[in-house]
DSSP file (Angstrom, degrees, kcal/mol; ACC not computed):
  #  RESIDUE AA STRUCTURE BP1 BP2  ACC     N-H-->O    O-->H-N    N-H-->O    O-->H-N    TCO  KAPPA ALPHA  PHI   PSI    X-CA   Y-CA   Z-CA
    1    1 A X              0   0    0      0, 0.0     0, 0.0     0, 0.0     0, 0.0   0.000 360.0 360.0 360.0 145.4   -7.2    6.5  -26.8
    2    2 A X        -     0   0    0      1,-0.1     2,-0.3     3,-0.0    50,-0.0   0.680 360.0 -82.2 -49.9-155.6   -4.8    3.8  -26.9
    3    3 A X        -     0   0    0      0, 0.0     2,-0.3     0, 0.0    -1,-0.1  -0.969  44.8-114.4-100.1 135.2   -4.6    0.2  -26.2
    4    4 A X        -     0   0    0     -2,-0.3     2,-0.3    48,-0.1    48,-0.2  -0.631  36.4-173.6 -81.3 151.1   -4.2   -1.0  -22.6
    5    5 A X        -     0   0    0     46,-1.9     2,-0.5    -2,-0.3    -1,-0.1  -0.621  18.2-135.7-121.0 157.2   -1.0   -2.7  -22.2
    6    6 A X        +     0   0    0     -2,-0.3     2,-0.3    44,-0.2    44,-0.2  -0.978  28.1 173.4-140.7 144.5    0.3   -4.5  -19.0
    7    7 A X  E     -A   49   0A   0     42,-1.6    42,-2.6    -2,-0.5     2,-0.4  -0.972   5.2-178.4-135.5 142.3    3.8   -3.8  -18.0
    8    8 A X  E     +A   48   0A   0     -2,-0.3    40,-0.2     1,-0.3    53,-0.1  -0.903  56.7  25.8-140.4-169.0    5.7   -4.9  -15.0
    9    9 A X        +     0   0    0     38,-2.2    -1,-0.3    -2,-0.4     3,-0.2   0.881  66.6 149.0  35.5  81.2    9.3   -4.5  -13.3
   10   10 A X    >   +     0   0    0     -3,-0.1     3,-1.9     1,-0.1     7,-0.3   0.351  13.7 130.5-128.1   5.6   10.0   -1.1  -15.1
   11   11 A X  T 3  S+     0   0    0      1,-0.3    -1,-0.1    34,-0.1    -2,-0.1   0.735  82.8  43.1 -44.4 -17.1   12.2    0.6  -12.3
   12   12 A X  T 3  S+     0   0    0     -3,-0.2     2,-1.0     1,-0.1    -1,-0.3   0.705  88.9  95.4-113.3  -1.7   14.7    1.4  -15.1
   13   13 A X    <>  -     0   0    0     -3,-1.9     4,-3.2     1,-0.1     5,-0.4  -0.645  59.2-166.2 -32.0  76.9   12.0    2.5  -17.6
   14   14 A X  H  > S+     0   0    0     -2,-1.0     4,-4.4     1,-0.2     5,-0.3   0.859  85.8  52.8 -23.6 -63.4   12.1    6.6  -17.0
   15   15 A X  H  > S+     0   0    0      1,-0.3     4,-0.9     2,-0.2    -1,-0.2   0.899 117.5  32.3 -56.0 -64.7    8.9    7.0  -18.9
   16   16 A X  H  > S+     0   0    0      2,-0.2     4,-1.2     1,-0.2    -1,-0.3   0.856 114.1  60.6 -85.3 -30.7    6.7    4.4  -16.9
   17   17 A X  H >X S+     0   0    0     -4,-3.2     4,-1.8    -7,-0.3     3,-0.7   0.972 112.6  37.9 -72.5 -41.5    8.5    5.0  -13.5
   18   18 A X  H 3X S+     0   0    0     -4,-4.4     4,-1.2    -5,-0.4    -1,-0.2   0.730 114.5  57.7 -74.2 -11.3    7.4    9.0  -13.5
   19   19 A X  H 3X S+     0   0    0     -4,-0.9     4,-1.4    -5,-0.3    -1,-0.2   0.699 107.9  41.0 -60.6 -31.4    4.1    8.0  -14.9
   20   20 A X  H <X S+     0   0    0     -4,-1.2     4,-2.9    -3,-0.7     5,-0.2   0.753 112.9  59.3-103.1  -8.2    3.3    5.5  -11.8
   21   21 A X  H  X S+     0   0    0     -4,-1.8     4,-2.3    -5,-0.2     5,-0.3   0.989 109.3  49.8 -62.0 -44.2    4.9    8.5   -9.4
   22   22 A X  H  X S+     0   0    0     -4,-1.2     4,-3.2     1,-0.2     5,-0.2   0.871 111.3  39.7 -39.2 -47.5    2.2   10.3  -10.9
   23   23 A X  H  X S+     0   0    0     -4,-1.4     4,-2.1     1,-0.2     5,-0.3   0.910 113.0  57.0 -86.1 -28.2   -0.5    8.1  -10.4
   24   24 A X  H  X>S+     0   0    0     -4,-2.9     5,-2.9     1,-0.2     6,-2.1   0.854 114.0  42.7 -56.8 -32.1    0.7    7.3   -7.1
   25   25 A X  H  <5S+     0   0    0     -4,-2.3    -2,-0.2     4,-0.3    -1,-0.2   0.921 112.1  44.5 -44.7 -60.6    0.5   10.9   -6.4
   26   26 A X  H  <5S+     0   0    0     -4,-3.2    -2,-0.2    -5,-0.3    -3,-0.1   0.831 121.8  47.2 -84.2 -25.7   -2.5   12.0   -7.8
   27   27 A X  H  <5S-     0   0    0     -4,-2.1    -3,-0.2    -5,-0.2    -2,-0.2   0.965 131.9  -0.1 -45.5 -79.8   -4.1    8.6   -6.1
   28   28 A X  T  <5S-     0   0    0     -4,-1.4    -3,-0.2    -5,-0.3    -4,-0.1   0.855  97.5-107.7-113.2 -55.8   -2.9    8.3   -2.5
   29   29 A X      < +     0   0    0     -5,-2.9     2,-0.4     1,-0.2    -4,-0.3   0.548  66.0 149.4 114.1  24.1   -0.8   11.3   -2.0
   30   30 A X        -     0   0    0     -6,-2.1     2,-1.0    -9,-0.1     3,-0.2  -0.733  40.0-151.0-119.7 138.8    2.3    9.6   -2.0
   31   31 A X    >>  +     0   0    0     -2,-0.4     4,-0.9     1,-0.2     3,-0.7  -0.710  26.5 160.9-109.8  99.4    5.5   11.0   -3.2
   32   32 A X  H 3>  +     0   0    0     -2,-1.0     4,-1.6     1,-0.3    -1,-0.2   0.543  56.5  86.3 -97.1   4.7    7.6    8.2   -4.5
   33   33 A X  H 3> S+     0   0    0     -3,-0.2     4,-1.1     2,-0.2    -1,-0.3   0.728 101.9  37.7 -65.5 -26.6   10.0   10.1   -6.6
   34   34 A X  H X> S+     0   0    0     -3,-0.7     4,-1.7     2,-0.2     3,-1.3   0.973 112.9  58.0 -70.8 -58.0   12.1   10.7   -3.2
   35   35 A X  H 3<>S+     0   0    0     -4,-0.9     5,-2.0     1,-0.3     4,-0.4   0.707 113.6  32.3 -51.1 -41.5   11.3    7.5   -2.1
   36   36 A X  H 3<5S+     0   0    0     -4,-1.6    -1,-0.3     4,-0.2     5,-0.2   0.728 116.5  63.5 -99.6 -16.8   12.9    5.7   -5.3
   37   37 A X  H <<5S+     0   0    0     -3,-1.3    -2,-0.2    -4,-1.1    -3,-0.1   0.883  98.9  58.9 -57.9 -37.2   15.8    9.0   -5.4
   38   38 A X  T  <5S-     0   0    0     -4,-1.7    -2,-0.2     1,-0.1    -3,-0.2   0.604 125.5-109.7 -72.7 -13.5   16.8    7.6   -2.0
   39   39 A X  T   5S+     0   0    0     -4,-0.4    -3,-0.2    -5,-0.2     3,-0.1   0.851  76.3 139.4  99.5  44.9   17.7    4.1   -3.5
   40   40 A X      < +     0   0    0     -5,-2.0     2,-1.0     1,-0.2    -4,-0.2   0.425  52.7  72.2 -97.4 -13.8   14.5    2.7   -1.6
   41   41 A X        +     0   0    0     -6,-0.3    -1,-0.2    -5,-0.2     2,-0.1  -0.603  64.5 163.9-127.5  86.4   13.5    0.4   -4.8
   42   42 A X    >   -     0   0    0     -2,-1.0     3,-2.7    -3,-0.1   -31,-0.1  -0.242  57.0 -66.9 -71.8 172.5   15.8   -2.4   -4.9
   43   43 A X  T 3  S+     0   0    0      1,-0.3   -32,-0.1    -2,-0.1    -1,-0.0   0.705 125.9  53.0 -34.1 -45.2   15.4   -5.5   -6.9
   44   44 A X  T 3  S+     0   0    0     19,-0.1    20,-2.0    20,-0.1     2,-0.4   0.162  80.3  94.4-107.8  40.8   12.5   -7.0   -5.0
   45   45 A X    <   -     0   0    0     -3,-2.7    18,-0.2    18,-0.2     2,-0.2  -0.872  61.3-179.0 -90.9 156.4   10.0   -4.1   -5.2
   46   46 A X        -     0   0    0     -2,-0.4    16,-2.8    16,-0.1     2,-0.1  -0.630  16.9-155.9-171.6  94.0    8.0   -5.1   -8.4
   47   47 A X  E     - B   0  61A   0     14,-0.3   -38,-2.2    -2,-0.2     2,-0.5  -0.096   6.6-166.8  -9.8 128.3    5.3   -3.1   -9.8
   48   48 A X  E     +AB   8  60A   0     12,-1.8    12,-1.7   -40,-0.2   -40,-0.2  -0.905  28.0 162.4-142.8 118.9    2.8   -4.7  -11.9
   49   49 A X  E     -AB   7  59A   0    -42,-2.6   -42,-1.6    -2,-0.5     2,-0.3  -0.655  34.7-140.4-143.0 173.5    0.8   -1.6  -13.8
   50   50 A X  E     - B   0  58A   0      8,-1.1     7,-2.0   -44,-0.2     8,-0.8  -0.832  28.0-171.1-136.6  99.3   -1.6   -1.4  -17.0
   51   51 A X        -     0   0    0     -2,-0.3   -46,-1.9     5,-0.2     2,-0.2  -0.134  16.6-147.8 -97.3-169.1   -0.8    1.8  -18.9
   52   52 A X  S >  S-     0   0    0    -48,-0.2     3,-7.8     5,-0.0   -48,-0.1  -0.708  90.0  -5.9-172.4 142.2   -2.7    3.6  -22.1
   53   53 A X  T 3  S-     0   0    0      1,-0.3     3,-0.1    -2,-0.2   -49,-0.1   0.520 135.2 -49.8   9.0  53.9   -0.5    5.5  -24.6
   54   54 A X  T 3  S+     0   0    0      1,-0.2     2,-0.7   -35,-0.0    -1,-0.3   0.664 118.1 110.3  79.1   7.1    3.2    4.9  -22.2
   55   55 A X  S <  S-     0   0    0     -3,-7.8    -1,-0.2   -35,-0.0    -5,-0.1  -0.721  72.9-131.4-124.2 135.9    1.1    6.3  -19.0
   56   56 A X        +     0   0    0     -2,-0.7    -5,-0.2    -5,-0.2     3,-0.1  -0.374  26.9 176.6 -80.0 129.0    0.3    3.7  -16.2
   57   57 A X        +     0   0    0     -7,-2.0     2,-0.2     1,-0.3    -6,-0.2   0.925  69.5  24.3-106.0 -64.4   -3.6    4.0  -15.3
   58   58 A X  E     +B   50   0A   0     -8,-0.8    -8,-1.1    -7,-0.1     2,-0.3  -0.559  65.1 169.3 -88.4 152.2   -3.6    1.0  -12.7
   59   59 A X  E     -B   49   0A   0     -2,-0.2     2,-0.3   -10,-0.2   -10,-0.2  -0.860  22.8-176.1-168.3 142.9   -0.9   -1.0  -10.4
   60   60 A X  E     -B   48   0A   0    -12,-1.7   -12,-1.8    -2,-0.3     2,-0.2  -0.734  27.0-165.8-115.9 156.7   -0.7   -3.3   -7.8
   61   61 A X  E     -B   47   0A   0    -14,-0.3     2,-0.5    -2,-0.3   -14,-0.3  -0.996   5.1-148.8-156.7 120.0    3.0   -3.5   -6.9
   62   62 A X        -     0   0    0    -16,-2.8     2,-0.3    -2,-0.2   -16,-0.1  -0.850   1.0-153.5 -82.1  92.9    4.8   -6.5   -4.6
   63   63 A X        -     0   0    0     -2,-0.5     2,-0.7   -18,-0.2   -18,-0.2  -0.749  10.7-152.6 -82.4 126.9    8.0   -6.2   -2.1
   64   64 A X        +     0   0    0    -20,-2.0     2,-0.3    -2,-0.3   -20,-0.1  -0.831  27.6 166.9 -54.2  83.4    9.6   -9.2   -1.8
   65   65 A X        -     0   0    0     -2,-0.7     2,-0.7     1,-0.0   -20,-0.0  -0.557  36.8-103.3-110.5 151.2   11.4   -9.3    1.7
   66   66 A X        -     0   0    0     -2,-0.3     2,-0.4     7,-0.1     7,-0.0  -0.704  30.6-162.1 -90.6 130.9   13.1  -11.7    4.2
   67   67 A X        -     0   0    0     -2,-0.7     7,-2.2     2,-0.0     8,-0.9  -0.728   8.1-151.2-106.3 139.0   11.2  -12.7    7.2
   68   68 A X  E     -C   73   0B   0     -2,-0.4     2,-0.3     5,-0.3     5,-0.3  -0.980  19.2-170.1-111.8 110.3   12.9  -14.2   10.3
   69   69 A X  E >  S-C   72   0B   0      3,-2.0     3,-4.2    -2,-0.6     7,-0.0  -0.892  71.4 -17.4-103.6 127.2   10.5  -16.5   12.1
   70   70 A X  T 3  S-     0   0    0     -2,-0.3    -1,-0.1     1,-0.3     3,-0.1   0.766 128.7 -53.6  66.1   5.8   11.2  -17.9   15.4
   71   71 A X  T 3  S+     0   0    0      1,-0.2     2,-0.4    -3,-0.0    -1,-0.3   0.591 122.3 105.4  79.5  22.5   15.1  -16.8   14.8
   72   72 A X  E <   -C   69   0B   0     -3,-4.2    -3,-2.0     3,-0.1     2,-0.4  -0.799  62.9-142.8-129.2 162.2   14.9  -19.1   11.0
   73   73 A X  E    S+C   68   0B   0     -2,-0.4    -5,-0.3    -5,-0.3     3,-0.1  -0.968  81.5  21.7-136.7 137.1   14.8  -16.9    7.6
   74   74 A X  S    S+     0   0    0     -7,-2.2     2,-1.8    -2,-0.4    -1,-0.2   0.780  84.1 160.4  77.7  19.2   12.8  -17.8    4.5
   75   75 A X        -     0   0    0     -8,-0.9     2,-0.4    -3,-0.3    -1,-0.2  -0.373  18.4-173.0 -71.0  80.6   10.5  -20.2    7.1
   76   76 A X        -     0   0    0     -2,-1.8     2,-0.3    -3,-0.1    -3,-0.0  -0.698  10.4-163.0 -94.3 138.3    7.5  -20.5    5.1
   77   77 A X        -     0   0    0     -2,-0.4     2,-0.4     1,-0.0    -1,-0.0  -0.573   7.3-135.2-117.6 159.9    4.7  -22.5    7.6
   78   78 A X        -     0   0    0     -2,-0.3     2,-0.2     1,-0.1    -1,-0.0  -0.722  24.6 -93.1-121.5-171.8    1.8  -24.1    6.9
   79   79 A X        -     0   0    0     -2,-0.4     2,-0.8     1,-0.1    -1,-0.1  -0.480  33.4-136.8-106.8 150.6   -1.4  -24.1    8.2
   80   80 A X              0   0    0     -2,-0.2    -1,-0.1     1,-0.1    -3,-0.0  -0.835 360.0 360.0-134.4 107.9   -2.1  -26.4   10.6
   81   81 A X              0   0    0     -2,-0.8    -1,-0.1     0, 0.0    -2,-0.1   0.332 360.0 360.0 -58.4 360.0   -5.7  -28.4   10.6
């Protein structure tokens, strides 16, 4: 068995992006090979994975989006004692 690696932002990797449909598959049941055919993973989805010999065993994955608070975008608030 390999070495574990950590890899992230790989949407244009072939290899590691049908390896984490896989594991998303075989995981949750989730078919993201459509999901990423339909041009659903732009820039600020971001993948953060730990593969074994080029096949991704774990991932936690981020979207980055814009939120509109309150009619104001990018509002980040803080918490208020």
């Amino acid at each position: 068995m390999g070495e574990l690696q950590f890899i992230q932002d790989y949407r244009d990797s072939e290899q590691h992006r049908e390896s984490f449909f896989q594991l998303a598959n075989s995981v949750f049941g989730l078919k993201f090979k459509r999901w990423y055919h339909h041009g659903f993973w732009g820039n600020g989805y971001i993948p953060f994975s730990y593969v074994v010999d080029d096949k991704v065993v774990a991932n936690v994955s981020i979207n980055i989006i814009d939120l509109i608070i309150e009619g104001e975008q990018n509002v980040r608030y803080k918490l208020e004692q």
